[in-house]
ROSE-4610 file (N, C-alpha, C; in Angstrom, 1 decimal, always signed):
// ROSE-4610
residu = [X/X/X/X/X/X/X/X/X/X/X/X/X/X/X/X/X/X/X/X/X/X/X/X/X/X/X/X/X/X/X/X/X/X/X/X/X/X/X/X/X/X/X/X/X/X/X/X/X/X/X/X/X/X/X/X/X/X/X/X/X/X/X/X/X/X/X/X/X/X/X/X/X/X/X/X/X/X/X/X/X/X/X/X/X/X/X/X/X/X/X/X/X/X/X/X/X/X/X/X/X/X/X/X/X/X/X/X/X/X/X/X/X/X/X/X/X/X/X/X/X/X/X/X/X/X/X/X/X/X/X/X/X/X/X/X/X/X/X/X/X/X/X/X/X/X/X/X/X/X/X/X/X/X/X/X/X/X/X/X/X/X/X/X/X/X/X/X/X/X/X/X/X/X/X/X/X/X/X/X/X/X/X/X/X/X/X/X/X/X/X/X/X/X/X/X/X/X/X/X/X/X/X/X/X/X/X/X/X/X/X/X/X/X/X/X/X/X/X/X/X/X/X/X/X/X/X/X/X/X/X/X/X/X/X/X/X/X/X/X/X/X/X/X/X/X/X/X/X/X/X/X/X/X/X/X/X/X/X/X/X/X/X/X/X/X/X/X/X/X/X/X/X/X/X/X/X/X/X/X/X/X/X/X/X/X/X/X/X/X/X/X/X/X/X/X/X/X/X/X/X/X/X/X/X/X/X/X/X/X/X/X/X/X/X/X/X/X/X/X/X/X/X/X/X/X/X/X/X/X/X/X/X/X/X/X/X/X/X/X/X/X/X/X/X/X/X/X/X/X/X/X/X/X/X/X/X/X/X/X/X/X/X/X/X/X/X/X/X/X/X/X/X/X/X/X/X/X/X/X/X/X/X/X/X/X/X/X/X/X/X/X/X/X/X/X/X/X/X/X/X/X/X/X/X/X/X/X/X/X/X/X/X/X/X/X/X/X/X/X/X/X/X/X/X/X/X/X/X/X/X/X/X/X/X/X/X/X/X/X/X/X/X/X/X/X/X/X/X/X/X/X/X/X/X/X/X/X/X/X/X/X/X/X/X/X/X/X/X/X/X/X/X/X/X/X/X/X/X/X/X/X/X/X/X/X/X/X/X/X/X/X/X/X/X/X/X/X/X/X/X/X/X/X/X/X/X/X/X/X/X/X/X/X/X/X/X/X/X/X/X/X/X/X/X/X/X/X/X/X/X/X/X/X/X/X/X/X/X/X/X/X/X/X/X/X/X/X/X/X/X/X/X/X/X/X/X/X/X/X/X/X/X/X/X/X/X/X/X/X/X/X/X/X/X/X/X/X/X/X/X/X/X/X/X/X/X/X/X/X/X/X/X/X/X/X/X/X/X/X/X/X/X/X/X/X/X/X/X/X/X/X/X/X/X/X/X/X/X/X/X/X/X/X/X/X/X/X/X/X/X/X/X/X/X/X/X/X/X/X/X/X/X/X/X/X/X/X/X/X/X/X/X/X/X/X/X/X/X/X/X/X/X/X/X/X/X/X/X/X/X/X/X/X/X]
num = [1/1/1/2/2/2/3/3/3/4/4/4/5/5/5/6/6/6/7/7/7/8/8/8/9/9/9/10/10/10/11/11/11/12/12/12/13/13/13/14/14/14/15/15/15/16/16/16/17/17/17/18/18/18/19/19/19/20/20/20/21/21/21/22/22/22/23/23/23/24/24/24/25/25/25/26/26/26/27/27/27/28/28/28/29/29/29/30/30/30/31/31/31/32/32/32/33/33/33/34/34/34/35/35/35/36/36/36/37/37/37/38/38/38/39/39/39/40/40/40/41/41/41/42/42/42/43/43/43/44/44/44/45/45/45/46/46/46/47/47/47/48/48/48/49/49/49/50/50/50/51/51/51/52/52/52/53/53/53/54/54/54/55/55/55/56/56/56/57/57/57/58/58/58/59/59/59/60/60/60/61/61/61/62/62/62/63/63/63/64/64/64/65/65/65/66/66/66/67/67/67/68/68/68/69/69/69/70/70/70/71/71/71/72/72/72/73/73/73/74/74/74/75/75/75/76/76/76/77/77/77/78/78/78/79/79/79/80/80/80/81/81/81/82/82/82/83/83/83/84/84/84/85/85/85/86/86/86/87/87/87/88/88/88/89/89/89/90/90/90/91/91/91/92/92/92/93/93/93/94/94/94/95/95/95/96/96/96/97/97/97/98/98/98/99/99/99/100/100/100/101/101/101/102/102/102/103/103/103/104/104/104/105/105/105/106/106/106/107/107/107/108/108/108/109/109/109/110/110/110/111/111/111/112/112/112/113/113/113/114/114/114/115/115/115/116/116/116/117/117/117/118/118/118/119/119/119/120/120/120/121/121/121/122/122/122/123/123/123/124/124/124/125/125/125/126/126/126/127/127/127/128/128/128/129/129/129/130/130/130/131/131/131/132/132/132/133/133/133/134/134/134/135/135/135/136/136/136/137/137/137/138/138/138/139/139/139/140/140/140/141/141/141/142/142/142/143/143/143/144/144/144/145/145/145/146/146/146/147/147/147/148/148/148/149/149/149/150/150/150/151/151/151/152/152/152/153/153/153/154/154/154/155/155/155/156/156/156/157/157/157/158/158/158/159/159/159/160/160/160/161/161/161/162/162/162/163/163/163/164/164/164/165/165/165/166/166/166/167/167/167/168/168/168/169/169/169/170/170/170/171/171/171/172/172/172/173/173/173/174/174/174/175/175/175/176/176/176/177/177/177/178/178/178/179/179/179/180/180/180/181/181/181/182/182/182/183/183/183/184/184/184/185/185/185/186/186/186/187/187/187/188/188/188/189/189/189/190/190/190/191/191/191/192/192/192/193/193/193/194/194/194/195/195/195/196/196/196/197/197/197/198/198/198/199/199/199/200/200/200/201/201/201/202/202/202/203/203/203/204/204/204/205/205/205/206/206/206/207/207/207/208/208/208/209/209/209/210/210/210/211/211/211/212/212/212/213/213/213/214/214/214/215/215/215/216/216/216/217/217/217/218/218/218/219/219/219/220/220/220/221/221/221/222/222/222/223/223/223/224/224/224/225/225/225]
x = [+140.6/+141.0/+140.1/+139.6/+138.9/+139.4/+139.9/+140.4/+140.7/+138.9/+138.8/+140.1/+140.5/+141.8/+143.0/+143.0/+144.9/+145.4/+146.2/+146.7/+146.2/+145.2/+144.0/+143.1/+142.9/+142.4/+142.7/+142.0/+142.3/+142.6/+143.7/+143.4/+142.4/+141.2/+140.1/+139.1/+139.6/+139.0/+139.6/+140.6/+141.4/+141.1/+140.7/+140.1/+138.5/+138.0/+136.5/+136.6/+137.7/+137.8/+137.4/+136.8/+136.3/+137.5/+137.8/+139.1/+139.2/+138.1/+138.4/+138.3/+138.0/+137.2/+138.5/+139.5/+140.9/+142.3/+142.3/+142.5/+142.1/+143.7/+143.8/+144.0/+143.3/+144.1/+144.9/+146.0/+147.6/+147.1/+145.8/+145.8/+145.0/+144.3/+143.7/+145.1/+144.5/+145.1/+146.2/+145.4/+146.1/+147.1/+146.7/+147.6/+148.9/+148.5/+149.8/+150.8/+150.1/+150.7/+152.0/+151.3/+151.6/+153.3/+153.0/+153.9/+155.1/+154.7/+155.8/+156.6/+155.8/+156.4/+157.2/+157.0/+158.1/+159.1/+158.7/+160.0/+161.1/+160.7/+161.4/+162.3/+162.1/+162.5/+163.2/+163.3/+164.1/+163.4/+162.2/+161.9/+160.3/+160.7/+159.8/+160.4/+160.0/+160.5/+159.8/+158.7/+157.7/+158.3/+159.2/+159.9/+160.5/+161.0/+161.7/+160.6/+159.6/+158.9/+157.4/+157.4/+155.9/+156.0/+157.1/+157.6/+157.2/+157.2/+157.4/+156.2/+154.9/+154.0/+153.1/+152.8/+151.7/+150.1/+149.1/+147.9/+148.1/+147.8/+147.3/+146.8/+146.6/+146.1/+145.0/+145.3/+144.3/+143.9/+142.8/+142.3/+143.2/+144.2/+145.1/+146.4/+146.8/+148.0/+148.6/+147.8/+149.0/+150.4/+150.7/+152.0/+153.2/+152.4/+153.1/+153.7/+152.6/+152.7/+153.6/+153.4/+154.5/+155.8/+155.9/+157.6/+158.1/+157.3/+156.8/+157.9/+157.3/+157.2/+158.9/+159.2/+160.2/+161.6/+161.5/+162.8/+162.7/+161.6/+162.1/+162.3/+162.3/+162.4/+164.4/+164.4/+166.1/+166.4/+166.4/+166.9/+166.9/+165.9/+165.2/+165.0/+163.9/+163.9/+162.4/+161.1/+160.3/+160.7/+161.5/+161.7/+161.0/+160.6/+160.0/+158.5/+157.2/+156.3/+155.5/+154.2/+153.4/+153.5/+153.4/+153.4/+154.6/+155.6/+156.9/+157.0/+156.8/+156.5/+155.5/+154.7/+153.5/+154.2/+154.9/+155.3/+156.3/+157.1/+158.0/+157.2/+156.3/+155.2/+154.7/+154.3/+153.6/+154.6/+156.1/+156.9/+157.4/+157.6/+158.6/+157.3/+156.4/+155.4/+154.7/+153.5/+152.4/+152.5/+151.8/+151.9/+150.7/+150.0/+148.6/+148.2/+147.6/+146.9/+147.6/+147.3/+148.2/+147.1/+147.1/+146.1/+146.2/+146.3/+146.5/+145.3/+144.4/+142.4/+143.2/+143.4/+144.3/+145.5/+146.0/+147.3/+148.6/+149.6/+150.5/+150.8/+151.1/+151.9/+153.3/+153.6/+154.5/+155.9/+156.0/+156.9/+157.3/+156.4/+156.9/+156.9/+156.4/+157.0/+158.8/+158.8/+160.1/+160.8/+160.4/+161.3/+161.7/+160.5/+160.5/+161.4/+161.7/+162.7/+164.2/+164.4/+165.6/+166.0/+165.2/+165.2/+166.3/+165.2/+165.5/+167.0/+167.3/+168.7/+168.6/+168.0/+167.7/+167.6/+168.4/+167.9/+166.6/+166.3/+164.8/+164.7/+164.3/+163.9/+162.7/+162.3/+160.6/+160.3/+160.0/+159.2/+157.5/+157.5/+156.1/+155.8/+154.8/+154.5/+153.1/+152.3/+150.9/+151.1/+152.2/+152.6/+152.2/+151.2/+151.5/+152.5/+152.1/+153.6/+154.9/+155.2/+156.5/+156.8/+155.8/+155.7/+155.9/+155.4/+155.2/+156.8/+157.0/+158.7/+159.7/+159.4/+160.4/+160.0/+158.9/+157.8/+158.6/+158.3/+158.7/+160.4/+160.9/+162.6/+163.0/+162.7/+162.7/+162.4/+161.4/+160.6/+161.8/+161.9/+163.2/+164.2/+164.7/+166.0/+166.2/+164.9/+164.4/+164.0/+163.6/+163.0/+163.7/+165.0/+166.5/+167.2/+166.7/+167.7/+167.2/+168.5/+167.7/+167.5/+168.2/+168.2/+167.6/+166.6/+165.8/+164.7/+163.8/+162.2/+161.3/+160.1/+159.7/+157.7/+157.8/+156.7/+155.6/+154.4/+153.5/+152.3/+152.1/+151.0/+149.9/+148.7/+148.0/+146.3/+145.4/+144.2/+143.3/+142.5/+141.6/+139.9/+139.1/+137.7/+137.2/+136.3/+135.9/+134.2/+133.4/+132.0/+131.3/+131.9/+131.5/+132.8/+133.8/+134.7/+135.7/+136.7/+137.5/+138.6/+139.7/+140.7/+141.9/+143.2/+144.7/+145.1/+145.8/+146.3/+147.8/+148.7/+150.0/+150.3/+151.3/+151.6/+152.7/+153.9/+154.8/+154.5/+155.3/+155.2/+156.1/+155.6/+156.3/+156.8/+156.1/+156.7/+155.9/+156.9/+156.5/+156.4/+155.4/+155.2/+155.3/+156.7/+156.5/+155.6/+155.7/+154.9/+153.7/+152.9/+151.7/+151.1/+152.7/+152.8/+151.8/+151.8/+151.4/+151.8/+151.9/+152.3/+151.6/+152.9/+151.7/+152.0/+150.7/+151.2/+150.8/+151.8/+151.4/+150.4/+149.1/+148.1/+147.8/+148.5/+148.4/+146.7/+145.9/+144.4/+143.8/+144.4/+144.0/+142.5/+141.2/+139.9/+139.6/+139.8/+139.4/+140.2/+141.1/+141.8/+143.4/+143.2/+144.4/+145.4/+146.5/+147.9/+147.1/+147.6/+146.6/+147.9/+147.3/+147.7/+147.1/+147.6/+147.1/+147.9/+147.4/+148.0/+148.8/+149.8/+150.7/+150.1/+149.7/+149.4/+148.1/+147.2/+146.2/+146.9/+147.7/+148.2/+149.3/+150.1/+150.6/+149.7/+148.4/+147.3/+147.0/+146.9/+146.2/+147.1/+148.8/+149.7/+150.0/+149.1/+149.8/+148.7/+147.3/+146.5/+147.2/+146.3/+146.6/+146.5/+147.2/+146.9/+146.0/+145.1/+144.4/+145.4/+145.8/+146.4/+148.0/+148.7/+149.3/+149.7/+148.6/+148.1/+149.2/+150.1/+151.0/+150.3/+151.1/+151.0/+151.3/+151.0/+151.5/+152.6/+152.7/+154.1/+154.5/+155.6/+156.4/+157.7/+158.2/+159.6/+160.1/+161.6/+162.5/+163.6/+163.4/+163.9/+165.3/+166.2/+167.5/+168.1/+168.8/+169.4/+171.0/+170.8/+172.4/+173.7/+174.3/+175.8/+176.3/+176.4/+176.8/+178.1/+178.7/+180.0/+181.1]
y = [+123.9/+124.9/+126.2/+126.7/+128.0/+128.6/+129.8/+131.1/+132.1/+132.2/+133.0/+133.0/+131.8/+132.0/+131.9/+132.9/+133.2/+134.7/+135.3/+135.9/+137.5/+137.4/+138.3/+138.2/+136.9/+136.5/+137.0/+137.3/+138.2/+137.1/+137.3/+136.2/+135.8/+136.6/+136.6/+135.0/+135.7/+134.8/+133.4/+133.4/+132.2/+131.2/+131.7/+130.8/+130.3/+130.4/+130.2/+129.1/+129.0/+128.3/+127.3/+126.5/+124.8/+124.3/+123.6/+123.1/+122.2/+121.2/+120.5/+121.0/+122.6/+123.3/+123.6/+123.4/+123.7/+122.9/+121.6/+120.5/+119.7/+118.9/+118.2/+116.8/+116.1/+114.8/+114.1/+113.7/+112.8/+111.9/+111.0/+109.7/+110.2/+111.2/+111.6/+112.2/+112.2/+111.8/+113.4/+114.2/+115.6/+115.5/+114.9/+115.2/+113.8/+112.9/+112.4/+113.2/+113.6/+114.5/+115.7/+116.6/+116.8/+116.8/+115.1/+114.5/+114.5/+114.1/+113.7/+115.0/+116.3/+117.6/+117.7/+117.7/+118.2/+116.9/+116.0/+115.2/+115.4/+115.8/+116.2/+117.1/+118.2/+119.5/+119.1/+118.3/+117.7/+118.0/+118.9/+118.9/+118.3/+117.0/+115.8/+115.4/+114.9/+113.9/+112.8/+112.8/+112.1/+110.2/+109.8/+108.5/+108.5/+109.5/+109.8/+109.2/+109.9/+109.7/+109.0/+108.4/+107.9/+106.3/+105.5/+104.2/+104.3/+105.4/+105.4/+106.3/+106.6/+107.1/+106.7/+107.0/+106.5/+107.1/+107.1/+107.6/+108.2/+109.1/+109.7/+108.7/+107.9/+107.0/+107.5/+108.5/+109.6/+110.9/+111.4/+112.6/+113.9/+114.0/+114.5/+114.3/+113.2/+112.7/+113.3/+114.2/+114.7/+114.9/+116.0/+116.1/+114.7/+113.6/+112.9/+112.5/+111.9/+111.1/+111.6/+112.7/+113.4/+113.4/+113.8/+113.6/+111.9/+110.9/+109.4/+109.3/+110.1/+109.7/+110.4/+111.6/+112.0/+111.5/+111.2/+110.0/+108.9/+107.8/+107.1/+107.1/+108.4/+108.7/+109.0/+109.3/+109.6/+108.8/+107.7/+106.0/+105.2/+105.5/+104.3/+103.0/+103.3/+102.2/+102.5/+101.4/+102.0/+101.5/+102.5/+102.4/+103.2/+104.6/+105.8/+105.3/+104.9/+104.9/+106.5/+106.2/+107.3/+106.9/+105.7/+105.6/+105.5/+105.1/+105.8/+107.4/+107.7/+109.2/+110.2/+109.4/+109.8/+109.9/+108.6/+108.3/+109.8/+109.5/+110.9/+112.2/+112.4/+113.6/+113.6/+112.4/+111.9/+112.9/+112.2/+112.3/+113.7/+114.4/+115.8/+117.2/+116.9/+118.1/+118.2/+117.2/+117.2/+117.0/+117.8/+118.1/+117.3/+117.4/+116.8/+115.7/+116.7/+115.7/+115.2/+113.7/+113.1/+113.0/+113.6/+113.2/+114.9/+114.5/+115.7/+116.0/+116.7/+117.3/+117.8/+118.6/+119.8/+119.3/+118.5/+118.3/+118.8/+119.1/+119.5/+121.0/+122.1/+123.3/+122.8/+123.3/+123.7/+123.6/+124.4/+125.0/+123.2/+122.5/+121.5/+120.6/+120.5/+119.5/+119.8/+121.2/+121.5/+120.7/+121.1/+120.4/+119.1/+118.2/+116.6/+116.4/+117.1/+116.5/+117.0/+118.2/+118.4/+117.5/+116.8/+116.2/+114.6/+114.2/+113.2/+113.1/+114.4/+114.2/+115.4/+115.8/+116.8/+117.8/+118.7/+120.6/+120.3/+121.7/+121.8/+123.8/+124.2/+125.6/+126.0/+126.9/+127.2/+128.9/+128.4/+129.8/+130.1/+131.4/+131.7/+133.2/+133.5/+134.9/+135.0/+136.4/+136.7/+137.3/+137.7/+138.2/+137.1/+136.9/+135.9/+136.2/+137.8/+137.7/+137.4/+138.1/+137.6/+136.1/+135.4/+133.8/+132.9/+133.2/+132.9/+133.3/+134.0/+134.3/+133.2/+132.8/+132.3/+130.6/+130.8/+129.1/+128.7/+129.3/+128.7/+129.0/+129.5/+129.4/+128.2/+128.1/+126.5/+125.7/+125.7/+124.4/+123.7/+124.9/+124.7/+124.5/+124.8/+124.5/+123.1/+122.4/+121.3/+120.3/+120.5/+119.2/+118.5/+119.4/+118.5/+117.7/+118.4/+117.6/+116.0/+115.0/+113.6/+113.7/+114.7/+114.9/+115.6/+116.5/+118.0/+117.6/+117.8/+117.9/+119.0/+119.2/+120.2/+119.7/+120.5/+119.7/+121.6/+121.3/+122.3/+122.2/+123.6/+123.7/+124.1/+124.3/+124.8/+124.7/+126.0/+125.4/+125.0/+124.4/+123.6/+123.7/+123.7/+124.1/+123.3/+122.1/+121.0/+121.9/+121.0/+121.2/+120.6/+120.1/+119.3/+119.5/+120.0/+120.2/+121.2/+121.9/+123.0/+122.9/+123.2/+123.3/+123.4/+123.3/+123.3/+121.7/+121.7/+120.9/+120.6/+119.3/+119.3/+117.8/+118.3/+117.0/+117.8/+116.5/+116.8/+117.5/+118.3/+118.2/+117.9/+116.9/+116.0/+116.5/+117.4/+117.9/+119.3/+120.0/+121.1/+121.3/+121.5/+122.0/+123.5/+124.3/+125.8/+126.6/+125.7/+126.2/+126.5/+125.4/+125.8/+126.5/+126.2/+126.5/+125.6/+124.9/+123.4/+123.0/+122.8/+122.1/+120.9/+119.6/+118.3/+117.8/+117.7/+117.5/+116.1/+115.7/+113.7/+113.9/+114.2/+114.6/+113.4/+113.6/+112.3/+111.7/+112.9/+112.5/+111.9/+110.5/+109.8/+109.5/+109.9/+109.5/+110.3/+111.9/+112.9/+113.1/+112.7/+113.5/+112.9/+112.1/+111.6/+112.7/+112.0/+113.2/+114.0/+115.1/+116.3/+117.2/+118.0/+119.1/+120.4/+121.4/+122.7/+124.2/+124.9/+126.2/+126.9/+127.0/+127.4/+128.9/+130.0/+130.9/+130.8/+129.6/+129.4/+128.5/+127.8/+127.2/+128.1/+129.2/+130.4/+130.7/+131.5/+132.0/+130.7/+129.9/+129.1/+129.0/+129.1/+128.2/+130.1/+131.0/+132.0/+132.8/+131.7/+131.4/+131.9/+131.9/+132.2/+130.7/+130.1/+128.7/+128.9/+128.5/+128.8/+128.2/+127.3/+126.8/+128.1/+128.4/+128.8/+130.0/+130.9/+132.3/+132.8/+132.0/+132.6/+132.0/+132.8/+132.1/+130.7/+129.9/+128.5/+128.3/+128.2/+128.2/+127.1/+126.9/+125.4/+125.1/+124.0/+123.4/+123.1/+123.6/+122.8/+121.7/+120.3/+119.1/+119.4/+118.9/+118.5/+117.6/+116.5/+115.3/+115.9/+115.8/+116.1/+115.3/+115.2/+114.1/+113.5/+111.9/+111.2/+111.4/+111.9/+111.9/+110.5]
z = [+50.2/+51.1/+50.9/+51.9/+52.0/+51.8/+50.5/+50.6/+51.5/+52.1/+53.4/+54.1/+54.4/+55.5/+55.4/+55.7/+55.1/+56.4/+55.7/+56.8/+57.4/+56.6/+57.8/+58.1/+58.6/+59.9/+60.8/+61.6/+62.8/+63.9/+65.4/+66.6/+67.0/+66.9/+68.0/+66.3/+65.1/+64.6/+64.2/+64.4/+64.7/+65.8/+67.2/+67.6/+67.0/+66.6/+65.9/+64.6/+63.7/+62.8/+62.9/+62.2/+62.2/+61.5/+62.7/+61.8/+60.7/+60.5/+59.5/+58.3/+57.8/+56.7/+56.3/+57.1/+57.3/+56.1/+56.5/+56.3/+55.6/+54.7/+53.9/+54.6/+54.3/+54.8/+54.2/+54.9/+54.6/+53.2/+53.8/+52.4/+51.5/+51.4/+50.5/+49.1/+47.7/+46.3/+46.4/+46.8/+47.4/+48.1/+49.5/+50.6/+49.7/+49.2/+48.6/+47.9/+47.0/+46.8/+47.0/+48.0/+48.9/+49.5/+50.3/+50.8/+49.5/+48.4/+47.4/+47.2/+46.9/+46.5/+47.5/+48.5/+49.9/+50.0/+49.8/+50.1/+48.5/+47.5/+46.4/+46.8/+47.5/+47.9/+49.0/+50.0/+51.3/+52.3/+52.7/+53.8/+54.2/+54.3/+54.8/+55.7/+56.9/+58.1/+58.3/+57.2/+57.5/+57.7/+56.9/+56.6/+57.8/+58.7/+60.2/+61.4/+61.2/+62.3/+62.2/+61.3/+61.3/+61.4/+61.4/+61.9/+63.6/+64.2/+65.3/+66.1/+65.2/+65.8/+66.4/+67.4/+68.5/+68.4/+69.0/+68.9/+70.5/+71.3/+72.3/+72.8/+74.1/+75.4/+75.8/+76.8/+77.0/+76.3/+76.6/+76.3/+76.2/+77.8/+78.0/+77.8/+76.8/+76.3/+75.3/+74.6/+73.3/+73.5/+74.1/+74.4/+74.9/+75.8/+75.7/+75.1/+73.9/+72.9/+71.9/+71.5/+70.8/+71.2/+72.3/+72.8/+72.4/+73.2/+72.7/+71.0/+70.0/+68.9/+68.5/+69.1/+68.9/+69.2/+70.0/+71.3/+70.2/+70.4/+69.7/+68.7/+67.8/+66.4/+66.0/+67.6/+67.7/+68.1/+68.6/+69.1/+68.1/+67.1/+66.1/+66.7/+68.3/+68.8/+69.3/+69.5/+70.8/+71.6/+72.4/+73.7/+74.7/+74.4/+75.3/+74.9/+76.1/+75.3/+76.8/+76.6/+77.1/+78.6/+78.8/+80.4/+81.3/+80.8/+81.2/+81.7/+80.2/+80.7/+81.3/+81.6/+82.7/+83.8/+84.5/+85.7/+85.9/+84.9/+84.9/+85.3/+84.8/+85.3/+86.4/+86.6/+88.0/+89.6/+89.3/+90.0/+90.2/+89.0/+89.1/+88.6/+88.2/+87.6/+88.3/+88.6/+89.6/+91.1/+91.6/+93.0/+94.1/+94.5/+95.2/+94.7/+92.8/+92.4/+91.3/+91.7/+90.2/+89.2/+88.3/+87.2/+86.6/+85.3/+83.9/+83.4/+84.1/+83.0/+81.9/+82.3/+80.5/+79.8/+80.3/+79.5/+80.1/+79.5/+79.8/+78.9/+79.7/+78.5/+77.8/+76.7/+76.2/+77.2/+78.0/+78.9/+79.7/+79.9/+80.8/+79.3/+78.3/+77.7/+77.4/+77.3/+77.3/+78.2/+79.8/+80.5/+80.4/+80.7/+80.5/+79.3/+78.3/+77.0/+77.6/+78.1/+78.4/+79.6/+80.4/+81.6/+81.1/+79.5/+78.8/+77.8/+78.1/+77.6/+76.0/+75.7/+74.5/+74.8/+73.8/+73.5/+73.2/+73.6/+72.9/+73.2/+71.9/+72.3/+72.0/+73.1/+72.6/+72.0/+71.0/+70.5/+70.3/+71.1/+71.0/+71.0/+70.6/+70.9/+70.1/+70.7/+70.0/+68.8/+68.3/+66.7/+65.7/+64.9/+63.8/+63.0/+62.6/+61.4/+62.2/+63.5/+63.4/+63.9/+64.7/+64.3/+63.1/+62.3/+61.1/+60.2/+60.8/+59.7/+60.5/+61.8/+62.9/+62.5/+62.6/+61.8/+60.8/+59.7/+58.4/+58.2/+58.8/+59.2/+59.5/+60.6/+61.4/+60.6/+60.0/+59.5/+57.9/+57.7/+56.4/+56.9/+58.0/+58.5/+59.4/+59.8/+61.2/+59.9/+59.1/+57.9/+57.0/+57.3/+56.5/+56.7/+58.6/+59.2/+59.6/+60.4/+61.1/+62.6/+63.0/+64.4/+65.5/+64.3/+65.0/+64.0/+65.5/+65.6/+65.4/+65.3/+65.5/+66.7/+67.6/+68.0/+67.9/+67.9/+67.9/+68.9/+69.4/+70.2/+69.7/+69.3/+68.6/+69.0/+68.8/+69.2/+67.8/+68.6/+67.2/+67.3/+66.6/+67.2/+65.9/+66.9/+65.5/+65.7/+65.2/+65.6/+67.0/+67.6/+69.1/+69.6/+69.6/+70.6/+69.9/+71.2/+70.8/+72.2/+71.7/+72.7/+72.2/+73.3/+72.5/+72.1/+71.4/+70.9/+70.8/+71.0/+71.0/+69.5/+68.7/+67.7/+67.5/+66.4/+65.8/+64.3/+63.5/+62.8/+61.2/+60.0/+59.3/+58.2/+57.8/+56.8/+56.2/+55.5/+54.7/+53.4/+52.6/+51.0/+51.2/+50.4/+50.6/+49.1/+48.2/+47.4/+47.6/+48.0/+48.2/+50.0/+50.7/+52.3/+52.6/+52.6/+53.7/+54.3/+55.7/+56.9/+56.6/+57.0/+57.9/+59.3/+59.7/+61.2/+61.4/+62.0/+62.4/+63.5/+63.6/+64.8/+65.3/+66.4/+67.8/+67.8/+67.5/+68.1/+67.2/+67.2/+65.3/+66.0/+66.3/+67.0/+66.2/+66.6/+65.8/+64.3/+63.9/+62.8/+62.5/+61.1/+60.5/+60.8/+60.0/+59.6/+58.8/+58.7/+57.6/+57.7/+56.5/+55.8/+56.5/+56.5/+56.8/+56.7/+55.9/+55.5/+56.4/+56.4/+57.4/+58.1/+57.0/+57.8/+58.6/+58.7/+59.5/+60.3/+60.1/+61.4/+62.6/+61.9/+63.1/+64.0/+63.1/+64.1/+64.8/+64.8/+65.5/+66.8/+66.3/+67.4/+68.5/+67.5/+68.5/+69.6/+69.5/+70.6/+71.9/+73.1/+74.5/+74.8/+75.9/+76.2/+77.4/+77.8/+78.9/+80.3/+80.3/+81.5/+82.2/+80.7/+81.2/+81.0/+80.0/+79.9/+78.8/+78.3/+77.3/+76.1/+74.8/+73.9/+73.7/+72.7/+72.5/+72.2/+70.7/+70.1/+69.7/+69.7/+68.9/+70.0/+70.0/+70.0/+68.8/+69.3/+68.1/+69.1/+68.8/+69.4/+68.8/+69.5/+69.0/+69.9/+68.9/+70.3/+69.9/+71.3/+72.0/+71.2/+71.0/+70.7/+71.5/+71.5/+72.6/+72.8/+74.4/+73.9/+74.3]
């Protein structure tokens, strides 16, 4: 991990990051690592949701897929896959044209989960620090539990490509503040590791499509009554 980045990084330099300079990867002797320390401490989900993770279909699939991996992470079934929930998109989000270039914001993955029967709340804003206090709250309080998710928006800038990005995320190391994120875009980029305070700046980006910040969800399934 690069020193350089940590929490004065500025926004404008947060979009610029090469993200892999970033990032640890899941199977690498580290990122095992990693995984072990946080699930010692209780906040891993990774045993939760990685039976049940999918890879992105399309280009524009992240967010599906993620919701995809969360549902059935709360059924303990695949039952929800990406094209189910396209059709759902198809029908209630898109208007003229059916077809996703950018993906989906934040804001409508929100809907499509609450649509599916789940709370979900979204937090965002261009503050890292106060992101970052709201982030790592959640993340201690969402990684203990079996019921609550956490999904992330975030932008990413490889060396041949740069944009936002949507995945869940599996677990937290607070000693060394590591996030892992189960990143849908297994083409580009295993489950990895990444410094929490370069991952706020990243999630507290402008989204192009929908001119806000990004932010996170916190999933929660409802109680059957």
């Amino acid at each position: 991990i690069n020193a350089e980045y940590g929490t004065q990084m500025s926004w404008t330099t947060a979009k610029e990051v090469v993200y892999h300079l970033c990032i640890v990867d899941h199977c690498t002797e580290q990122g095992e690592n990693l995984l072990s320390l946080s699930k010692e401490i209780g906040y891993s989900q990774h045993h939760l949701l990685s039976p049940y993770f999918v890879a992105q279909t399309k280009g524009s699939y992240c967010g599906l897929a993620s919701v995809s991996i969360i549902f059935n992470a709360f059924s303990q079934t695949a039952k929800i896959d990406q094209s189910l929930l396209w059709n759902f998109v198809k029908e209630n989000l898109l208007e003229k044209e059916k077809h996703m270039r950018y993906g989906l914001t934040l804001s409508q993955i929100k809907y499509i989960i609450q649509c599916h029967g789940a709370s979900v709340v979204k937090k965002s804003t261009e503050n890292p620090k106060l992101l970052l206090r709201w982030f790592e709250e959640d993340l201690m309080n969402t990684l203990t539990q079996k019921d609550s998710f956490i999904i992330i928006n975030f932008w990413r800038h490889f060396k041949k490509h740069k944009g936002g990005h949507i995945s869940p995320v599996a677990a937290y190391e607070p000693q060394t503040r590591m996030v892992l994120i189960l990143d849908v875009a297994s083409h580009r980029t295993l489950p990895h590791w990444i410094p929490i305070d370069v991952l706020v700046l990243l999630m507290s980006t402008i989204d192009g499509t929908s001119q806000k910040p990004r932010g996170y969800l916190v999933v929660n399934k409802l109680l059957e009554k």
